[in-house]
SEMAR-813829 format. One line per 5 residues: number of its first residue (from 1); their letters; for each residue z, y, x of C-alpha. Coordinates in steps of 0.5 Angstrom, whole numbers, plus 500, padded with zeros to 3 digits. Each point is the difference from the previous one (the first is absolute). Example, Ala and Ser with C-alpha at 12.3 -4.5 7.8 and 13.67 -1.06 7.14 Angstrom:
2
1> AS> 516:491:525 | 498:507:502;
This chain:
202
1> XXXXX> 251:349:369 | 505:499:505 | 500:492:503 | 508:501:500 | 500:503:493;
6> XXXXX> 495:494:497 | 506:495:504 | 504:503:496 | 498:499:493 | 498:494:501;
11> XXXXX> 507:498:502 | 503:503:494 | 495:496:496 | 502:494:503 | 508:502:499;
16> XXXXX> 498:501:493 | 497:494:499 | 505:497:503 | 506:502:495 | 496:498:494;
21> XXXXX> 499:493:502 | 507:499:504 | 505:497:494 | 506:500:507 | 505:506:498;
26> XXXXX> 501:499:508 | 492:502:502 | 500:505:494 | 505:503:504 | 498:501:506;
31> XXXXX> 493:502:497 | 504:506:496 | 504:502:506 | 493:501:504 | 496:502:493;
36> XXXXX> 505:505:499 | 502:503:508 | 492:501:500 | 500:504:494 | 505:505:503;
41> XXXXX> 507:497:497 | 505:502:505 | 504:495:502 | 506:502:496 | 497:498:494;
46> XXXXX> 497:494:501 | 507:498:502 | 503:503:493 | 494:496:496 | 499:493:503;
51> XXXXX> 508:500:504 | 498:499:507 | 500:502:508 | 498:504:503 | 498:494:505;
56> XXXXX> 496:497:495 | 496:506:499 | 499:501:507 | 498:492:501 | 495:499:495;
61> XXXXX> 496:506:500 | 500:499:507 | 498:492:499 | 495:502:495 | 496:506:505;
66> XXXXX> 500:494:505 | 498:494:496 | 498:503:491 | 501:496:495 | 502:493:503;
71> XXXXX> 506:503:503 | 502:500:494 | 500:493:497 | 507:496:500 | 498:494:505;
76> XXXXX> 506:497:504 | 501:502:506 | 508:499:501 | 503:501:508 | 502:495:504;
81> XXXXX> 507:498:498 | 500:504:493 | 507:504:499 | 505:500:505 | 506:500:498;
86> XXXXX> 503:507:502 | 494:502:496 | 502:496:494 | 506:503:500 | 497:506:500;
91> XXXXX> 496:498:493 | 506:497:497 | 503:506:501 | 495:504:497 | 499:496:494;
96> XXXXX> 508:500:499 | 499:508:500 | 495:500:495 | 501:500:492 | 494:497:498;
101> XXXXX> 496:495:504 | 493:496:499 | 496:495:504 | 494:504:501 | 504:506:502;
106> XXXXX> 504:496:506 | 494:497:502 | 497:507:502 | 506:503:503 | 500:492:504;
111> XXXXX> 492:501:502 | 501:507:501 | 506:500:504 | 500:494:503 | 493:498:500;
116> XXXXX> 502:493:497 | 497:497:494 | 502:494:497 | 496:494:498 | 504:498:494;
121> XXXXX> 505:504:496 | 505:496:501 | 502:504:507 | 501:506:495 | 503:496:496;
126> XXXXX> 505:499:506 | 501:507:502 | 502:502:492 | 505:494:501 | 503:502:506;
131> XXXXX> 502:508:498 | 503:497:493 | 494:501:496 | 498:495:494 | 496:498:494;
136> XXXXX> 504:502:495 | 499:501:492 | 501:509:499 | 506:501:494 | 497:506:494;
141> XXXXX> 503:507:502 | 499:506:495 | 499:506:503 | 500:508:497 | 494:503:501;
146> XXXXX> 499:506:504 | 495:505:497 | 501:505:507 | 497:494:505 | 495:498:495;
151> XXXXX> 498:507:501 | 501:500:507 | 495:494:500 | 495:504:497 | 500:505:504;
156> XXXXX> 500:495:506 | 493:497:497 | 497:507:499 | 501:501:506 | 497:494:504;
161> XXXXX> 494:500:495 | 498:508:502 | 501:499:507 | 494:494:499 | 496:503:495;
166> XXXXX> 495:501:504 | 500:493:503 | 501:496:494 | 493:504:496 | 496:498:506;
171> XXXXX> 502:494:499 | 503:499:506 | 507:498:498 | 503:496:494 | 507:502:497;
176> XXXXX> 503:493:496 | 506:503:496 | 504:496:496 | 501:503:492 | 506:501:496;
181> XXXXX> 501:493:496 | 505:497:495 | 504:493:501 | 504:496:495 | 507:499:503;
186> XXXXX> 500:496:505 | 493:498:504 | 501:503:505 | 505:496:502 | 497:494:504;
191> XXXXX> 502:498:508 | 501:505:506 | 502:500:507 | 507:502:499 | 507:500:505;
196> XXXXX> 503:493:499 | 506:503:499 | 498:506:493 | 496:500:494 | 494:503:500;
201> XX> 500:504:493 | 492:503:498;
């Protein structure tokens, strides 16, 4: 078998193993954006499924052909000086434009575009505080079901599911799906990020 081959398996090997024993949903990103690109997903989808850039892909493929599987890891490895202050401007500004917010999330667009990882969640924190997004307690909100969306949804899934078949029998790919479940009255109502100024209705 071809030496370039054999280098192959073996960092697909060590990618998987890498997956199965990271708990970071920001390694286990990283990991599926490499797993996935290698497994022939264009770009545009795994954009569409883990909400990414096209930079991000470019940057850890990229890191991962250079250095495999420790690449991956968190560490910190903040630049000097963090965040100016234009281009905290520029996340403040993001974040007000967003609907939804979470930590994990900002710490990526931060890592991936800055390069900057904080230390402490506090910085996030900050950042959050900065563009008017708080800790706050989400109200109840009954919503009519739509039974065309639910369809739609459906066909989506099928879609992705036979566009992996292959990979997913070889045991290349895991697909995580989460099932239709039944809630009592108001459980999903704890603490979000939410806008200062509204109510965050789940």
């Amino acid at each position: 078998m071809d030496s370039q081959v054999l280098d192959r398996k073996k960092q697909e090997l060590e990618l998987d193993d890498f997956i199965k024993s990271t708990s970071d949903a920001r390694e286990i990103k990283r990991a599926l954006v490499v797993k996935w690109s290698w497994s022939g997903l264009s770009y545009r989808q795994i954009i569409k499924q883990l909400n990414v850039s096209v930079g991000f892909i470019s940057k850890w493929n990229n890191k991962f052909s250079i250095g495999g599987v420790k690449e991956l890891r968190m560490g910190y490895k903040g630049k000097q000086g963090y965040l100016s202050k234009s281009e905290k401007a520029e996340i403040i500004l993001w974040l007000s434009q967003r609907e939804m917010w979470d930590v994990a999330e900002l710490a990526i667009y931060i890592e991936s575009k800055y390069e900057v990882i904080y230390e402490s969640l506090q910085s996030y924190y900050s950042l959050f505080e900065s563009a008017r997004v708080t800790w706050k307690k989400s109200q109840k909100k009954n919503p009519k079901g739509d039974p065309k969306l639910v369809e739609d949804k459906k066909k989506e899934i099928n879609e992705y599911l036979e566009t992996w078949q292959s990979d997913i029998k070889q045991g290349k790919l895991c697909v995580f799906m989460l099932d239709e479940c039944h809630l009592l009255w108001g459980d999903l109502c704890g603490y979000v990020w939410g806008k200062s100024a509204g109510r965050v209705e789940v």
